[in-house]
C-alpha positions as CSV (number, residue, x, y, z in Angstrom):
1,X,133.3,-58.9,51.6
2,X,137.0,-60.1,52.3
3,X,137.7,-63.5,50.8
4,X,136.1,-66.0,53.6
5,X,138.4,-67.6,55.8
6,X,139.9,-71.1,54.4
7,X,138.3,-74.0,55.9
8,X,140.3,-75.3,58.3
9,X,139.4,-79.4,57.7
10,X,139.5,-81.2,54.8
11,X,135.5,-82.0,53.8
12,X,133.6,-83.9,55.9
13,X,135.3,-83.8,59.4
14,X,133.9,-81.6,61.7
15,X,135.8,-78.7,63.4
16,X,135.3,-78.8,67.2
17,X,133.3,-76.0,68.9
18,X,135.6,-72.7,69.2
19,X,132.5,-70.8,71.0
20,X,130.7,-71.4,74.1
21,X,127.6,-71.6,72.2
22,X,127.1,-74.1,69.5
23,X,125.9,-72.1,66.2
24,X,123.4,-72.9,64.2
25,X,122.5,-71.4,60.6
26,X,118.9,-70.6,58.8
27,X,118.6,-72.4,56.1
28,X,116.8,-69.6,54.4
29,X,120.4,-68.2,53.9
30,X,121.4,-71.5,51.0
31,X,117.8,-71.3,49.8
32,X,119.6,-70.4,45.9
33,X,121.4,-73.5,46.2
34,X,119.4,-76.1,47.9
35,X,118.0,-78.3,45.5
36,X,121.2,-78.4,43.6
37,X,124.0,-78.3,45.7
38,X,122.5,-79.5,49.6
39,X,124.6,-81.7,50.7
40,X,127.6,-80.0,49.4
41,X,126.2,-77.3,51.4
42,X,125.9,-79.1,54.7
43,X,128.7,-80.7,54.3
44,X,130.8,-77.6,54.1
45,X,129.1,-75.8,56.7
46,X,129.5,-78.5,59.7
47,X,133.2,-79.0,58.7
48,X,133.1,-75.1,59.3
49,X,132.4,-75.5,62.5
50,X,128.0,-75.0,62.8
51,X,126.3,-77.4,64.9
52,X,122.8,-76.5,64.6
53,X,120.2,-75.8,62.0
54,X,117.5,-73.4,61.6
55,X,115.3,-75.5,59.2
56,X,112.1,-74.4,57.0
57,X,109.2,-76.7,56.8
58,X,108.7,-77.4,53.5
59,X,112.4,-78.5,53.0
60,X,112.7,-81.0,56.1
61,X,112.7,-84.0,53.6
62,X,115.6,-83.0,51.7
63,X,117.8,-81.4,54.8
64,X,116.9,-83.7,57.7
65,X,118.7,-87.0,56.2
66,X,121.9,-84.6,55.3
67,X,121.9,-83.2,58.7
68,X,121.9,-86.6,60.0
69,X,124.9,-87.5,57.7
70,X,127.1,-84.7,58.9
71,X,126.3,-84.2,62.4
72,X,124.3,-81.2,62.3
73,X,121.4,-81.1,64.9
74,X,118.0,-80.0,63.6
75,X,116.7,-77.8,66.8
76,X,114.5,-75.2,65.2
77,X,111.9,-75.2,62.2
78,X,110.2,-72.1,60.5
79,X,106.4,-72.9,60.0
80,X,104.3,-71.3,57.3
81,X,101.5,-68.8,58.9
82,X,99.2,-70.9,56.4
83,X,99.9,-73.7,57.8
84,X,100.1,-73.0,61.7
85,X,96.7,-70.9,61.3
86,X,94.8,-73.3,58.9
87,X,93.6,-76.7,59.2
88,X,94.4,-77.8,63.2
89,X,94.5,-81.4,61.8
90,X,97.3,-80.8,59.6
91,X,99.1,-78.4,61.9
92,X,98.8,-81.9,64.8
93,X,100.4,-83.6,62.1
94,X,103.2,-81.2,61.2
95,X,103.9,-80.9,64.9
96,X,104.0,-84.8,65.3
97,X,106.2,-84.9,62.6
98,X,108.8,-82.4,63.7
99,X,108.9,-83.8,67.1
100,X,110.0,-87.2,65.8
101,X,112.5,-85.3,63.9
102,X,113.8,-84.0,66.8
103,X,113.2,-80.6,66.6
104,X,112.5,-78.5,70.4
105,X,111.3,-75.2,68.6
106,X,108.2,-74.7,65.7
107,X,109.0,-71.0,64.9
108,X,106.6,-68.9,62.4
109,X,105.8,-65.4,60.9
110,X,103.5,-63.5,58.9
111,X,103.9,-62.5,55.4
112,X,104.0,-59.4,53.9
113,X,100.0,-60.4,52.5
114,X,98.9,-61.7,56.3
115,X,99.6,-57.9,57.5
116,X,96.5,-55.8,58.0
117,X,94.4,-54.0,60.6
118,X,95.2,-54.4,64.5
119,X,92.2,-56.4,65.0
120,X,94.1,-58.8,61.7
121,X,96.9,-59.1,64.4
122,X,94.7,-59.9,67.3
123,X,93.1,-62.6,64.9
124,X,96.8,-63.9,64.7
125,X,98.2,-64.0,68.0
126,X,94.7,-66.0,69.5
127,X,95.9,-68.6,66.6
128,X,99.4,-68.9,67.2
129,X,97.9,-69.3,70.9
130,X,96.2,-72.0,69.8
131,X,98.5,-73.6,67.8
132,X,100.9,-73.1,70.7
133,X,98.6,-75.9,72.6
134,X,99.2,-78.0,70.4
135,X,103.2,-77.5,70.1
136,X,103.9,-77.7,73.9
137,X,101.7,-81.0,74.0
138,X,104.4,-82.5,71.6
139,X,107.1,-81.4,74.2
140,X,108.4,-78.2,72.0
141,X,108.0,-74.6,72.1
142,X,106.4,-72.5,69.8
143,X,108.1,-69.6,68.9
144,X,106.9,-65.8,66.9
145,X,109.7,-64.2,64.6
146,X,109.8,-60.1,64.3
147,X,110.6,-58.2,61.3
148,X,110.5,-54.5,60.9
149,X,107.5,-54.0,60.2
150,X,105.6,-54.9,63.8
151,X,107.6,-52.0,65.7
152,X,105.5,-49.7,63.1
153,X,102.3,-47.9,63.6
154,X,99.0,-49.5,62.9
155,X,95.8,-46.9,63.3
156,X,97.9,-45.9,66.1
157,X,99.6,-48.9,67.9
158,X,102.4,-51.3,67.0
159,X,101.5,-54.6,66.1
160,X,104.7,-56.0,68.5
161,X,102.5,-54.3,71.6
162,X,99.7,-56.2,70.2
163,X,101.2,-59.6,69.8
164,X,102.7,-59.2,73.4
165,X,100.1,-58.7,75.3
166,X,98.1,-60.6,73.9
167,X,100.4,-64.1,73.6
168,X,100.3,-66.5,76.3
169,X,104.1,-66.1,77.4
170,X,104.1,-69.3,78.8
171,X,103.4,-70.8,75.2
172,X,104.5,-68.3,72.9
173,X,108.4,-66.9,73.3
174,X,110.2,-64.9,71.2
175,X,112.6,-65.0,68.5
176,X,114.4,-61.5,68.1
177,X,116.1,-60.9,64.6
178,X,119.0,-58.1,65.5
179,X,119.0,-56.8,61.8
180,X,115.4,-56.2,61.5
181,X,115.5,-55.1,65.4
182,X,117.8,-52.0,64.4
183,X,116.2,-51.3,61.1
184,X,113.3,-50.5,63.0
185,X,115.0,-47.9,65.1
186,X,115.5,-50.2,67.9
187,X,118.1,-51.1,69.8
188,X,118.9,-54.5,69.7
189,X,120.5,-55.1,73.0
190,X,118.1,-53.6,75.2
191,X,115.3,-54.8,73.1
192,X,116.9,-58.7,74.5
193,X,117.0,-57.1,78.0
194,X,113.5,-55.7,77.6
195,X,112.0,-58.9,76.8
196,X,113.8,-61.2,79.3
197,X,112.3,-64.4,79.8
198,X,110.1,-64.1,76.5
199,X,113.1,-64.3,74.1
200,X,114.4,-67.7,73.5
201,X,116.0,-67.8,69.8
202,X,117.9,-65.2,68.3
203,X,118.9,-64.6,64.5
204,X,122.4,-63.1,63.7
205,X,123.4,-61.2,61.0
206,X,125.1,-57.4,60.3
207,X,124.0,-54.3,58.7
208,X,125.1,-52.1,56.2
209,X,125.8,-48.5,57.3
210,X,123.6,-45.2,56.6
211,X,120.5,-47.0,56.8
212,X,117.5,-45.2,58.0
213,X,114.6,-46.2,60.4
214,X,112.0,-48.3,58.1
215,X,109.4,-50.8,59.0
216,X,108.9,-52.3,55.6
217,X,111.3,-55.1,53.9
218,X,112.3,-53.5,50.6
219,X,115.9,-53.0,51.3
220,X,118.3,-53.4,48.7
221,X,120.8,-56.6,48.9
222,X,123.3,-54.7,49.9
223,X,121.6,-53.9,53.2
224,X,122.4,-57.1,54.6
225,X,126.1,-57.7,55.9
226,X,128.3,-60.4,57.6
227,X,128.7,-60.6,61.0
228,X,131.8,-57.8,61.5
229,X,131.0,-56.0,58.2
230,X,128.2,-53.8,59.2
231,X,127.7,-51.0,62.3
232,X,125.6,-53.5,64.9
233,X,127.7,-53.8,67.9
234,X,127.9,-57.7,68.3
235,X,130.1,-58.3,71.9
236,X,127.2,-55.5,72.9
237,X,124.5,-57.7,71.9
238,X,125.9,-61.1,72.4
239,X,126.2,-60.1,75.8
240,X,122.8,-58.5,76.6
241,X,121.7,-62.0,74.6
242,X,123.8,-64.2,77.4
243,X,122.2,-62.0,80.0
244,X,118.9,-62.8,79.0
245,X,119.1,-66.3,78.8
246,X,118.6,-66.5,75.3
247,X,118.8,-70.5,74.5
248,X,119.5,-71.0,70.4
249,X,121.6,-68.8,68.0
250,X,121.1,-69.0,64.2
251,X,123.4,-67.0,61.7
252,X,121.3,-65.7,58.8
253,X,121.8,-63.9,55.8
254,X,118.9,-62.9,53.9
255,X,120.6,-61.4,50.7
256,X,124.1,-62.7,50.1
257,X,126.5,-61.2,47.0
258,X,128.6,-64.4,46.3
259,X,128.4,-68.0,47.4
260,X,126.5,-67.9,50.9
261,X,128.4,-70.9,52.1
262,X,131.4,-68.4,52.6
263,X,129.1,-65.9,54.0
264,X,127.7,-68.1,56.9
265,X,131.0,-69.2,57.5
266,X,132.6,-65.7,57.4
267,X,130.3,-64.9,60.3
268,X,131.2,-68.1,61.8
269,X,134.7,-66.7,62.4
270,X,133.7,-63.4,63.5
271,X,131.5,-64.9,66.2
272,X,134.8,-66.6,67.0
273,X,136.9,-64.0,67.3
274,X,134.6,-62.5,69.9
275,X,135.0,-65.4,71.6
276,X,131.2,-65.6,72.1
């Protein structure tokens, strides 16, 4: 990767928004450096120029004070399937607790472990229904995440089919990851127009060339790019994104080769250059 662009405020003060869209970032992407360097982290990242956060559950307690110090608003959080699918008690709670915090989306997944037979899947989406219930009654939206893997075969269907027709779509929406889109042989852009009105968060982040179709997640670090180093075509899929209404965008970087401060904000400017 090029040597990030310098920051262009001294720490602490935050840039104004460049983009029409205030960026967020997953916090997945600083996960290496959290407990030791967080508010360093923060701090760096809103004087970049991010305005939102993509939180993780289990982390809220150490992030949501920081954000609150420098001015980054908490609008999404990623929910273990353990916890959305376990005890409905402690999932209220959660939920209670993340609406106070101010968050408007409760986003989860499934683990490599939670992926089985189609009637595993079917299991699944009447529980994120459920759970859904409980999310809306809070006053926020409950949200699925796609990797790869869904858009493969399972004793002769795809899990994403599954999952769609069998969520609610007024409860459950959508949150399309471009990278994992395209590594499943799909195109990102008209997978956003294709799901109009069901997709409402999006995460960002490039790819490295010469990658084949795949459905599982065992990709060497060097699959993952930033935003302007890889082949997706971003004004392409920004656009179709725009198009479709799509509400919340989060820069991610699963695998990072240096300090993924620079790589967040590296994508930053690329985002602004396309004056997105």
């Amino acid at each position: 990767m090029p040597d990030p662009p310098t920051r262009p405020n001294a720490a602490g003060t935050v840039r104004p928004a460049v983009t029409k869209q205030p960026l967020g970032f997953q916090l997945y992407t600083i996960r290496k450096i959290l407990k030791d360097h967080a508010a360093e982290a923060l701090e760096r990242l809103a004087s970049a120029g991010y305005k939102t956060i993509e939180s993780m559950h289990a982390d809220n307690a150490l992030v949501l004070p920081l954000c609150k110090q420098f001015g980054l608003q908490p609008v999404s959080c990623h929910f273990d399937t353990a916890l959305v699918a376990g005890d409905h008690n402690a999932y209220e709670k959660a939920v209670d607790e993340a609406a106070a915090a101010g968050f408007k989306y409760l986003v989860t997944y499934l683990l490599l472990a939670e992926r089985c037979s189609l009637d595993t899947f079917r299991r699944y989406a009447d529980k994120f229904n459920h759970a859904a219930e409980a999310t809306h009654k809070a006053g926020m939206q409950f949200c699925y995440h796609h990797h790869a893997y869904e858009f493969g075969s399972t004793e002769g269907s795809r899990p994403i089919d599954v999952f769609l027709d069998r969520f609610d779509p007024k409860l459950v929406k959508l949150e399309t990851d471009v990278f994992w889109a395209s590594v499943a042989g799909q195109d990102p852009a008209e997978l956003i127009r294709e799901w109009k009105g069901r997709v409402v968060l999006i995460h960002l982040k490039d790819k490295a060339p010469g990658l084949k179709t795949r459905y599982a997640e065992d990709l060497s670090p060097n699959a993952f790019r930033e935003i302007g180093l890889g082949v997706l075509d971003f004004p392409t899929i920004l656009a179709a994104a725009r198009e479709a209404g799509i509400e919340h965008y989060f820069v991610e970087q699963d695998e990072v080769a240096d300090d993924p401060v620079d790589s967040l904000t590296y994508s930053l400017h690329t985002l602004e250059k396309l004056r997105f």
